[in-house]
Backbone as CSV, one residue per row, in Angstrom:
resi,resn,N_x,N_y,N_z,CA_x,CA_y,CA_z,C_x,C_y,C_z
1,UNK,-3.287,3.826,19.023,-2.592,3.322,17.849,-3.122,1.943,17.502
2,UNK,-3.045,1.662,16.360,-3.459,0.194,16.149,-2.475,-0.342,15.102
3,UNK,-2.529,-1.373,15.213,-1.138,-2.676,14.570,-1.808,-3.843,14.375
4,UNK,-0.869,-4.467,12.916,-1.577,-5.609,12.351,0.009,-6.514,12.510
5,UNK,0.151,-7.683,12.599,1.262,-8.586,12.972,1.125,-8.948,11.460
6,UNK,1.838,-9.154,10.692,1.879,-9.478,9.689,2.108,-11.145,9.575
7,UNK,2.405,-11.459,8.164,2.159,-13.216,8.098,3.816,-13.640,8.421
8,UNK,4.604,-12.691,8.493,6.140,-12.873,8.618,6.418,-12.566,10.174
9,UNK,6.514,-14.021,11.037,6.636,-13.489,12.611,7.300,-12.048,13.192
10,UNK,6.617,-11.733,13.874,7.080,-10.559,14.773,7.452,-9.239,13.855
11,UNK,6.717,-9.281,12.654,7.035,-8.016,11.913,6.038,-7.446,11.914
12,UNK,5.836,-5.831,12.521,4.712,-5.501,12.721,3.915,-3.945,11.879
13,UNK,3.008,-3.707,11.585,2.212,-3.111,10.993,1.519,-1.841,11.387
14,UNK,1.984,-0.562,11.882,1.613,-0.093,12.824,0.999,1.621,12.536
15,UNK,-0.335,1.770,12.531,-1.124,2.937,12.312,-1.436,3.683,13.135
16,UNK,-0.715,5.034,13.223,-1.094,6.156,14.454,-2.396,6.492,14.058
17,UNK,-3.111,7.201,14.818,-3.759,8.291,14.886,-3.787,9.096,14.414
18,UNK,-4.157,9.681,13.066,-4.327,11.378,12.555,-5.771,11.963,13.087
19,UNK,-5.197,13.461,13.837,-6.397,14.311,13.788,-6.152,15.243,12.921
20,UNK,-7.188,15.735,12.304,-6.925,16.317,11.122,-8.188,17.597,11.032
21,UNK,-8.178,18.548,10.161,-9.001,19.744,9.874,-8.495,20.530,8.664
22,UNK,-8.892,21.610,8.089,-8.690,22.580,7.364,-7.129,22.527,7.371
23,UNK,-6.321,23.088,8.608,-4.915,23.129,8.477,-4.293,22.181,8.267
24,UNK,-4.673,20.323,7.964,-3.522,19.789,8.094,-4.027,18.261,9.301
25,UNK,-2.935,17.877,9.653,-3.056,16.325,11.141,-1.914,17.227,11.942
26,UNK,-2.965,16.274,13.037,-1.709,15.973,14.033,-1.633,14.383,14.560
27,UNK,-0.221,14.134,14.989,-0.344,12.352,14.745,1.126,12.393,15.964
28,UNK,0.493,11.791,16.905,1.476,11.025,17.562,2.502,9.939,17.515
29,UNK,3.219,9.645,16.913,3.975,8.888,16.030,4.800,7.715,16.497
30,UNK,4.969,7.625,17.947,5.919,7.130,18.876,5.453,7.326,20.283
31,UNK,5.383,6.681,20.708,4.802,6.058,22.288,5.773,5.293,22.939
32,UNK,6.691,5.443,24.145,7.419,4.439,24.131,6.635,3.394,25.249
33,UNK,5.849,3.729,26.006,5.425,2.900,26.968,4.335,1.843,26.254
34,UNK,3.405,2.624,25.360,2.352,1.658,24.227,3.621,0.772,23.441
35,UNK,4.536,1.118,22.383,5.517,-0.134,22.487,5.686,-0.783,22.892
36,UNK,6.759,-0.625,23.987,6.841,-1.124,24.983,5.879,-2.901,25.430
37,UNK,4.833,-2.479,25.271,3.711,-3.230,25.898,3.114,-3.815,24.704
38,UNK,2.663,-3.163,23.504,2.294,-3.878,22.536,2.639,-4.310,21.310
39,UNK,4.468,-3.863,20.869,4.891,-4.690,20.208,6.447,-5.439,20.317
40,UNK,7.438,-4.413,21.160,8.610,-5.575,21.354,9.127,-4.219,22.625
41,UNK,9.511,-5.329,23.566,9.905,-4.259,24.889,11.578,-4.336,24.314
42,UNK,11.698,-2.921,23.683,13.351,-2.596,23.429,12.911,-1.137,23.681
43,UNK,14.533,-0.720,23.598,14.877,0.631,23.916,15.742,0.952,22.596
44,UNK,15.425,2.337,22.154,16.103,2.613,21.074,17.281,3.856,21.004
45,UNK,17.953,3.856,20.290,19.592,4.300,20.678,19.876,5.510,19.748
46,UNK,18.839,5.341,18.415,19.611,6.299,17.207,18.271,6.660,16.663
47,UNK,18.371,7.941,15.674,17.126,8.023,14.748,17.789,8.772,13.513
48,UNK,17.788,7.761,11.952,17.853,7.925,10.692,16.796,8.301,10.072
49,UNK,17.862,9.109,8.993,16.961,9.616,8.298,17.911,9.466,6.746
50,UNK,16.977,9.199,5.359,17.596,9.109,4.601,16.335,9.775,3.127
51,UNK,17.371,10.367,2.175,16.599,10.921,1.511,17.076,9.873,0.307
52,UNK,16.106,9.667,-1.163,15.967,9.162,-2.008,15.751,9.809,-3.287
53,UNK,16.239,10.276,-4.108,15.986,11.528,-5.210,14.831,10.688,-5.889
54,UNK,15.671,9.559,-6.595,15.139,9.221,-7.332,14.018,8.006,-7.498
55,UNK,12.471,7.744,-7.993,11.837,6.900,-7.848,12.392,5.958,-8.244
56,UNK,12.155,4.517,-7.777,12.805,3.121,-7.826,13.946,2.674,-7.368
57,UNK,14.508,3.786,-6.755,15.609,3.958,-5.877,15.594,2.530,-4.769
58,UNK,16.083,1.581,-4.611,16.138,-0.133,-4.200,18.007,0.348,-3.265
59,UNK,17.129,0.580,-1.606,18.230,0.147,-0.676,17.321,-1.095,0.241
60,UNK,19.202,-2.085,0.129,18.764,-2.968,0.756,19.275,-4.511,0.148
61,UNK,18.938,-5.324,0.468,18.176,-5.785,1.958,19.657,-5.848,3.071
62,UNK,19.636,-5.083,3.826,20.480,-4.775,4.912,20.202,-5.065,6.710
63,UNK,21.534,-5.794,7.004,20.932,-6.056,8.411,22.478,-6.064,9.182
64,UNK,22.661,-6.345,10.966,23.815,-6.130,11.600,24.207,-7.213,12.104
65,UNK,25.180,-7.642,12.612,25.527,-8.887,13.066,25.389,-8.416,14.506
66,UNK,25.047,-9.486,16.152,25.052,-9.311,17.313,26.903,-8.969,17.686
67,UNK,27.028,-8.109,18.214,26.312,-7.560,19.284,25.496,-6.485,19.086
68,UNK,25.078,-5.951,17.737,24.886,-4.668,16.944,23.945,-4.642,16.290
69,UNK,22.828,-6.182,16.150,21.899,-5.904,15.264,20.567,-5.315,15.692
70,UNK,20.252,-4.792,14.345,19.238,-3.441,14.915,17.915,-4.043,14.426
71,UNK,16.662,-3.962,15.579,15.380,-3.407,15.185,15.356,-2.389,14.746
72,UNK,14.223,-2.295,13.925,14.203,-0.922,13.052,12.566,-0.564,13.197
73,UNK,12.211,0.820,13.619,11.152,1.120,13.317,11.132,2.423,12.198
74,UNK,10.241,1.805,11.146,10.313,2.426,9.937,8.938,3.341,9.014
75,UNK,9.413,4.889,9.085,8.408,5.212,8.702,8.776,6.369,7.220
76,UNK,7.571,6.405,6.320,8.162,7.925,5.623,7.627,9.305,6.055
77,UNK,8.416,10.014,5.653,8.194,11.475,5.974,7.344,11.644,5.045
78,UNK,8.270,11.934,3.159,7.589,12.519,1.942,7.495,11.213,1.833
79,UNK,6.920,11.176,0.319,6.861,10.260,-0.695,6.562,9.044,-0.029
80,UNK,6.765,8.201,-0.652,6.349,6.564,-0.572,7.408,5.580,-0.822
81,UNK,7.421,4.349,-0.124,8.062,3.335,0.010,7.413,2.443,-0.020
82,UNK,7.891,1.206,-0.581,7.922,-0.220,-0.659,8.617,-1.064,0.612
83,UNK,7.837,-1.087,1.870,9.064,-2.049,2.922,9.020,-2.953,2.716
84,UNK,10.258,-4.171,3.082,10.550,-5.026,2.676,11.522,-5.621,4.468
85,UNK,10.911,-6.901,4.838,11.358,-7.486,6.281,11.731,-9.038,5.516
86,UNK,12.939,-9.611,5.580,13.366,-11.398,5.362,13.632,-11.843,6.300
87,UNK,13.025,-12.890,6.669,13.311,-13.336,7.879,14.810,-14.569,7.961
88,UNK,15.618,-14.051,8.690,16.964,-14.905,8.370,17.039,-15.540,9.513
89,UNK,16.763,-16.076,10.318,16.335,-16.735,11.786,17.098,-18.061,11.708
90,UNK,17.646,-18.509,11.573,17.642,-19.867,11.308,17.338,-20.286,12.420
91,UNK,16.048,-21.550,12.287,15.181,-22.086,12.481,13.804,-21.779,13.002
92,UNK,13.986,-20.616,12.484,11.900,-20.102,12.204,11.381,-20.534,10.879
93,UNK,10.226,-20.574,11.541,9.215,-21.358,10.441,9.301,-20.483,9.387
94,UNK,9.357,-19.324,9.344,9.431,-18.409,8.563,10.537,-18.139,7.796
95,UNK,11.911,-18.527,7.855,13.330,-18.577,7.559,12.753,-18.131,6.417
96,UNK,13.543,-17.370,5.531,14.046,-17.269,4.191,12.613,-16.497,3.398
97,UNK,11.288,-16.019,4.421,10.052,-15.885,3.564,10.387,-14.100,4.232
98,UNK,9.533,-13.122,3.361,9.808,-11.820,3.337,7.855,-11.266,3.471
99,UNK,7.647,-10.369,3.852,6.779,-9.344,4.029,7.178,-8.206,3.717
100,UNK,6.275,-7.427,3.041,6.355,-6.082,2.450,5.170,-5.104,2.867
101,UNK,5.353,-4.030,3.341,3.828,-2.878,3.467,4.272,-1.565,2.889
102,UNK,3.543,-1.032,1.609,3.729,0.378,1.214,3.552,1.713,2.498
103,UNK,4.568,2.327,3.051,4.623,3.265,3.832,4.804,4.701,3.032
104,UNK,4.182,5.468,3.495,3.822,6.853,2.641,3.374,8.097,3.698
105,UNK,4.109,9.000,3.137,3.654,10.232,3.714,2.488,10.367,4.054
106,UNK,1.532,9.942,2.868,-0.028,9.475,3.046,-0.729,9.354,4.114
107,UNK,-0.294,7.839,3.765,-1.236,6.816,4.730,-0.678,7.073,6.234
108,UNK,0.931,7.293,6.933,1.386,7.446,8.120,1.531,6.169,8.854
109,UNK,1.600,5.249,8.089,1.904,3.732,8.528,3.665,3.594,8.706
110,UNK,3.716,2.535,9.750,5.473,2.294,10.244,5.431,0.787,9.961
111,UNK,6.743,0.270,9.710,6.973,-0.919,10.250,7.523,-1.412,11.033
112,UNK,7.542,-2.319,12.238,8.531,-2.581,13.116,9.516,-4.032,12.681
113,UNK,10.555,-3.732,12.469,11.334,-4.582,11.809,12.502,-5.240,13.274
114,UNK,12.274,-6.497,13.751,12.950,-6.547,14.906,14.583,-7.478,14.433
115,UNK,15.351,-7.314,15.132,16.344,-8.193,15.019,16.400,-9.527,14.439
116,UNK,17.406,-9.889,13.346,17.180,-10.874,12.548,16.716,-11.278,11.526
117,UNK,15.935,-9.626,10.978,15.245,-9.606,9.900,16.591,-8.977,8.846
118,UNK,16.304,-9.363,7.503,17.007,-8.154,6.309,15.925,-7.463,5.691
119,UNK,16.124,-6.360,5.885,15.422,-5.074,5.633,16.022,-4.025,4.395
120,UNK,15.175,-3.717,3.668,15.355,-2.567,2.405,13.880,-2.590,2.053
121,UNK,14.131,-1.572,0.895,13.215,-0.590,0.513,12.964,-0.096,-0.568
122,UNK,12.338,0.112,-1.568,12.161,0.516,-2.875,11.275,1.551,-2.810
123,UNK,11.819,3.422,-3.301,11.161,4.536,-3.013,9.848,4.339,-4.382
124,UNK,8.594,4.745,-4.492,7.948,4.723,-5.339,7.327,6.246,-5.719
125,UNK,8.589,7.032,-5.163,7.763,8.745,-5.837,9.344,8.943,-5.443
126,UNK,9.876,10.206,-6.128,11.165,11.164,-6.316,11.100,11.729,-4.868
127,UNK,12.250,12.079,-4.364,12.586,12.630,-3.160,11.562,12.548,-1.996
128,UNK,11.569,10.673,-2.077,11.314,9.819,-0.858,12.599,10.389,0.405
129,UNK,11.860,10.863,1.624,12.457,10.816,2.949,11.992,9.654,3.617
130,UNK,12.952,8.797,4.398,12.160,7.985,5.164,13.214,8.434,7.030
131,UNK,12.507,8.188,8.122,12.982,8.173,8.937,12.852,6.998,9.697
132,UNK,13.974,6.076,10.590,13.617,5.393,10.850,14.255,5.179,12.183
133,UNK,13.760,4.727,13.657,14.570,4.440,14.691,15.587,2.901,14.785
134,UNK,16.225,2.797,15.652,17.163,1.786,15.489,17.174,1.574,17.076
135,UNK,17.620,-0.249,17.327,17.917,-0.500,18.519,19.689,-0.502,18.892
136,UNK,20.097,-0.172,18.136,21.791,-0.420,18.457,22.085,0.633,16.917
137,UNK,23.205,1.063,17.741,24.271,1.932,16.549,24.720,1.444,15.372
138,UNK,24.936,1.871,14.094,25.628,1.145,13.272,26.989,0.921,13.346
139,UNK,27.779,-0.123,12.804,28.950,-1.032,13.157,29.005,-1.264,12.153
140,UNK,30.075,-0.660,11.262,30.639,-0.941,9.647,31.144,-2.660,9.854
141,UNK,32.003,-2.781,10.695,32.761,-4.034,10.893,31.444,-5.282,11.019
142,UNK,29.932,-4.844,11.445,29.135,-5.761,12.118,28.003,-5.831,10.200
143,UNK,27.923,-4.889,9.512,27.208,-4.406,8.675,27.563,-5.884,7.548
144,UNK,25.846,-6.644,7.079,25.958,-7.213,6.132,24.833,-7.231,5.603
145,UNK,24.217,-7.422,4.285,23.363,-7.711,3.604,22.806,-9.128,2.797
146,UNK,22.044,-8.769,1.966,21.638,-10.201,1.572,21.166,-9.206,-0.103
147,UNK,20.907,-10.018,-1.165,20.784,-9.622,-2.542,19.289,-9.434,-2.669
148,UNK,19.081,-8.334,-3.193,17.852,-7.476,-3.024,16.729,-8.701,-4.111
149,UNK,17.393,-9.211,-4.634,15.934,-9.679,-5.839,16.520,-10.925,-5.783
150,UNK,17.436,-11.764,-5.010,17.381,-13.006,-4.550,16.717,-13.988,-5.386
151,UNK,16.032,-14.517,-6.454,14.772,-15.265,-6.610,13.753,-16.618,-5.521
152,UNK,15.440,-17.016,-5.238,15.110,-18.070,-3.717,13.808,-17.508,-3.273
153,UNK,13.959,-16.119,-2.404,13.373,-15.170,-1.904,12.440,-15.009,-2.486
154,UNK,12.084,-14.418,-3.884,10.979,-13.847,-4.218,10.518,-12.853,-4.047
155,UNK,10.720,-12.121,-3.426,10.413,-10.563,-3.446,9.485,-10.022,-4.328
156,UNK,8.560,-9.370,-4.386,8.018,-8.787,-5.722,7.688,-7.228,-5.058
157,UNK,8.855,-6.800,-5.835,9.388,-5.531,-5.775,8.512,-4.454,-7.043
158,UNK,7.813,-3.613,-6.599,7.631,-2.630,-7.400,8.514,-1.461,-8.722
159,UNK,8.979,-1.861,-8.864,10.487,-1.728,-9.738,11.186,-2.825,-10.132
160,UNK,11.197,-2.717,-11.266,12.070,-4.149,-12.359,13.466,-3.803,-12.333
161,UNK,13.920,-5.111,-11.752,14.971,-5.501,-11.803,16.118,-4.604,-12.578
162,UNK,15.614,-4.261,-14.047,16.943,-3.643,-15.101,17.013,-1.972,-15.101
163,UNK,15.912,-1.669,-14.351,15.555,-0.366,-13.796,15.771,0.136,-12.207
164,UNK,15.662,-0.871,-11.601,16.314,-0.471,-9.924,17.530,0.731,-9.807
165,UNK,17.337,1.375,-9.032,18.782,2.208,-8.470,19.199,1.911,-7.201
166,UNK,20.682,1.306,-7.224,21.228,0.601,-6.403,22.510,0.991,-6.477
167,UNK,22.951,0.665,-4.825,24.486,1.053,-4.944,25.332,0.064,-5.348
168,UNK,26.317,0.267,-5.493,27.519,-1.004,-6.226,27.598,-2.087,-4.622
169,UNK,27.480,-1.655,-3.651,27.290,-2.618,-2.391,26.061,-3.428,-2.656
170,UNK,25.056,-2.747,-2.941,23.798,-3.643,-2.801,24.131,-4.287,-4.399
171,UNK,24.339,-4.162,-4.968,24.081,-5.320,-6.665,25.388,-6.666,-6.247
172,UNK,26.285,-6.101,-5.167,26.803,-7.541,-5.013,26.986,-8.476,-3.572
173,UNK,25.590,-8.408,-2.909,25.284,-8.634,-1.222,25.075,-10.156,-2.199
174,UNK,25.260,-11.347,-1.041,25.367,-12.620,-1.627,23.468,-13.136,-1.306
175,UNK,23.688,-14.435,-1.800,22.275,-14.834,-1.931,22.103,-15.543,-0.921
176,UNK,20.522,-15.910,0.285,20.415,-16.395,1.030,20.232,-18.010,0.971
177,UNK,21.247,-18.279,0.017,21.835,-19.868,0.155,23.556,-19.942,0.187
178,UNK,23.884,-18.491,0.486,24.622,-18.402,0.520,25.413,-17.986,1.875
179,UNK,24.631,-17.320,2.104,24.683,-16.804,4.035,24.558,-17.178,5.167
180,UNK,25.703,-17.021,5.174,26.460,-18.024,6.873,24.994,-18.038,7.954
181,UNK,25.185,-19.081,8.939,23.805,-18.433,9.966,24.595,-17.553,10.773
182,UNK,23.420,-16.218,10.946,24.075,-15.034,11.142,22.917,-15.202,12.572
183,UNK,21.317,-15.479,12.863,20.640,-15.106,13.903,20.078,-16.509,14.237
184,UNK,19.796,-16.898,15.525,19.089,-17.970,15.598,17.405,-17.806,15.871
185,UNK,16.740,-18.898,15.600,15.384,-18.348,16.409,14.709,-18.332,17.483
186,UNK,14.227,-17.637,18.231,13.781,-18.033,19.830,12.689,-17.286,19.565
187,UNK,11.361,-18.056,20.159,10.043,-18.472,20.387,9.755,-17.043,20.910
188,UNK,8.992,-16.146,20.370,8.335,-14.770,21.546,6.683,-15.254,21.801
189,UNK,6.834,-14.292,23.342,5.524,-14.867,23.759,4.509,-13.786,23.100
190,UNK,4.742,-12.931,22.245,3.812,-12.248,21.758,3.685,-12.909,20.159
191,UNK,3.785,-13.826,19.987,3.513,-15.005,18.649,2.619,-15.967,19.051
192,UNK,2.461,-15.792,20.077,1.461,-16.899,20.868,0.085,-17.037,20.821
């Protein structure tokens, strides 16, 4: 497998293997011991899956409070996505800056989205599947977000703003000058 660390700490970039012929690939998708070792030693608890009818379809930016917040490893099945990682750390250099990588049935690229990040997604083809693993269960009581097009933020989202499809939760998640400190930052030795 090979992985690119992106410019947003500890958010990672990660390309299996396709073998491929006449019929089709085959692609190993998940390794837990190569994890493990080459991008964040966690153990994972759940595996989502969510379908998207419609293109421009904007979930997000969503994340968990401790004791509950989740790494996310994120990939699509069909169609294509827009990922989207904010780093809410307070006091990483990175605070408040976001990374994005188009993931697609296609290409077979994941992202690893670790704790502390706000995470969503903008589908860019009709009946986008994405599946994604998690380090901790979801916790309605622990569940908060941050406002998908923020400007603070900046985002540059493949879908305009007056066209997005969003749920009535996500059009009123508050802005990240607005949000309590929810994660702190601590130094990994794989940033080094």
């Amino acid at each position: 497998m090979q992985f690119e660390r992106l410019e947003v700490t500890d958010v990672v970039k990660i390309k299996p293997p396709r073998f491929g012929d006449a019929r089709g690939y085959f692609s190993e998708v998940f390794k837990e011991q190569w994890f493990r070792e080459n991008i964040a030693d966690v153990g994972f608890v759940q595996d989502n899956q969510s379908l998207s009818a419609t293109s421009g379809t904007v979930r997000g930016l969503h994340f968990q409070l401790e004791p509950f917040a989740q790494g996310k490893l994120v990939r699509a099945i069909t169609g294509s996505i827009f990922d989207v990682a904010v780093d809410i750390r307070t006091g990483s250099p990175t605070y408040g800056k976001w990374v994005g990588a188009e993931l697609s049935a296609e290409n077979g690229e994941q992202l690893w989205i670790p704790a502390g990040f706000a995470h969503g997604f903008a589908t860019m083809a009709p009946d986008t599947i994405i599946h994604y693993k998690v380090t901790a269960p979801y916790s309605a009581k622990d569940d908060r977000g941050l406002l998908w097009n923020d400007v603070d933020i900046g985002i540059v989202w493949p879908v305009a703003a007056g066209s997005a499809v969003l749920s009535d939760k996500d059009k009123m998640q508050p802005r990240l000058a607005d949000l309590p400190r929810c994660f702190d930052y601590q130094h990994s030795k794989k940033e080094s």
